[in-house]
C-alpha positions as CSV (number, residue, x, y, z in Angstrom):
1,X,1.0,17.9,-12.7
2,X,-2.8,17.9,-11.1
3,X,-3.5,14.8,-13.0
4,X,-0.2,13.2,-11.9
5,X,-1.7,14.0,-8.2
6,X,-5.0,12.9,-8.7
7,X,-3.9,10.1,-10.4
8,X,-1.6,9.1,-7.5
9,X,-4.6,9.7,-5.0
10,X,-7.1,7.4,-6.7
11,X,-4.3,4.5,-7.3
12,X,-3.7,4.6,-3.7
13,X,-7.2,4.7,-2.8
14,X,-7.7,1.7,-4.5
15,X,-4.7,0.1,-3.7
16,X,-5.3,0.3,-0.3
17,X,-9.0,-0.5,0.3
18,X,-7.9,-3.7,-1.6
19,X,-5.6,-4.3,0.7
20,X,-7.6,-3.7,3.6
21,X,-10.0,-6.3,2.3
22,X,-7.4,-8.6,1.8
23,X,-5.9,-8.2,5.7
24,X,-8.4,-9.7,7.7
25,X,-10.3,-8.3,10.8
26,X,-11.5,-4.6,10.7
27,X,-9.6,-1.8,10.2
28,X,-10.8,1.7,10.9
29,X,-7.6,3.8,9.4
30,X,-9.8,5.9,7.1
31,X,-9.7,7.5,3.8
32,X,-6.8,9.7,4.0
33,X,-4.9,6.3,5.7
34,X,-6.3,4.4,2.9
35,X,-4.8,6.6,0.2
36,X,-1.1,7.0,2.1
37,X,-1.3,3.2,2.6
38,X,-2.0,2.4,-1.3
39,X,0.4,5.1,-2.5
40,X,3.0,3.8,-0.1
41,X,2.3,0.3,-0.5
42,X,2.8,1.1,-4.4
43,X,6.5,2.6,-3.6
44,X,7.4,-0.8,-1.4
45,X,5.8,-2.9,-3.8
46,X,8.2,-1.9,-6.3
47,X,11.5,-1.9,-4.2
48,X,10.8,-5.5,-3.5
49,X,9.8,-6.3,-6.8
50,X,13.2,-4.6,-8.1
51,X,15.4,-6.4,-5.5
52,X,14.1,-9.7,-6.4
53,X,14.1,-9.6,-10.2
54,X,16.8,-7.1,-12.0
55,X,18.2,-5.1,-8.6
56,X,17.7,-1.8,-6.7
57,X,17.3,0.7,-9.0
58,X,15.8,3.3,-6.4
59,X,12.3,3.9,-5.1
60,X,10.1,3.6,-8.4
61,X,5.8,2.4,-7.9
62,X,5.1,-0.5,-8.9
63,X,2.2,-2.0,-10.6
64,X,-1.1,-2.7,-9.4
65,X,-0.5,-6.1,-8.2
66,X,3.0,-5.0,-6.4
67,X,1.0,-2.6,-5.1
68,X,-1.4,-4.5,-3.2
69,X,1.2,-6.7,-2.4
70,X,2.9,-4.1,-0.7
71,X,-0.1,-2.6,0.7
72,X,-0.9,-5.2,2.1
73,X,2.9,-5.7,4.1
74,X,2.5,-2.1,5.1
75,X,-1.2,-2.1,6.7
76,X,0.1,-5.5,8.8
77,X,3.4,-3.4,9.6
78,X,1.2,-0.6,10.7
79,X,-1.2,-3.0,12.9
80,X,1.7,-4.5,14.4
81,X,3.2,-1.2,15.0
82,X,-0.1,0.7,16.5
83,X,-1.6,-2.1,17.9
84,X,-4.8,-1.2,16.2
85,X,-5.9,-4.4,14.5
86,X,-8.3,-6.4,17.0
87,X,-8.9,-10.3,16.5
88,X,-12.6,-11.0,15.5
């Protein structure tokens, strides 16, 4: 169970900080945001990929590239959403 965890944490770490280098502009969310944004961008990542190719078939992670990918739409959602993201 602690490896599940920790295994979770450091996906979404690294999920997310490539996502945030992929967005551009700066973002100052910061390491806990980072992780939540990877590990979430992980769960979206694989709903999308699951309606698009064999259905819904619930709220299962996806791999890494799904998870950037849906990193990615959750950090713009979020700047949208906050208004935190700053052109420069």
């Amino acid at each position: 169970m602690f490896w599940t965890i920790l295994g979770w944490i450091l996906f979404g770490l690294i999920a997310g900080f490539i996502a945030r280098a992929l967005v551009p502009g700066k973002d100052d969310i910061g390491l806990l945001r980072t992780i939540v944004l990877g590990i979430v961008g992980s769960v979206v990542g694989g709903l999308l990929f699951g309606l698009l190719t064999v259905g819904f078939r619930g709220f299962q992670p996806a791999g890494w590239i799904g998870s950037i990918i849906g990193a990615v739409i959750v950090l713009v959602i979020y700047n949208k959403v906050t208004g935190r993201k700053t052109r420069t």
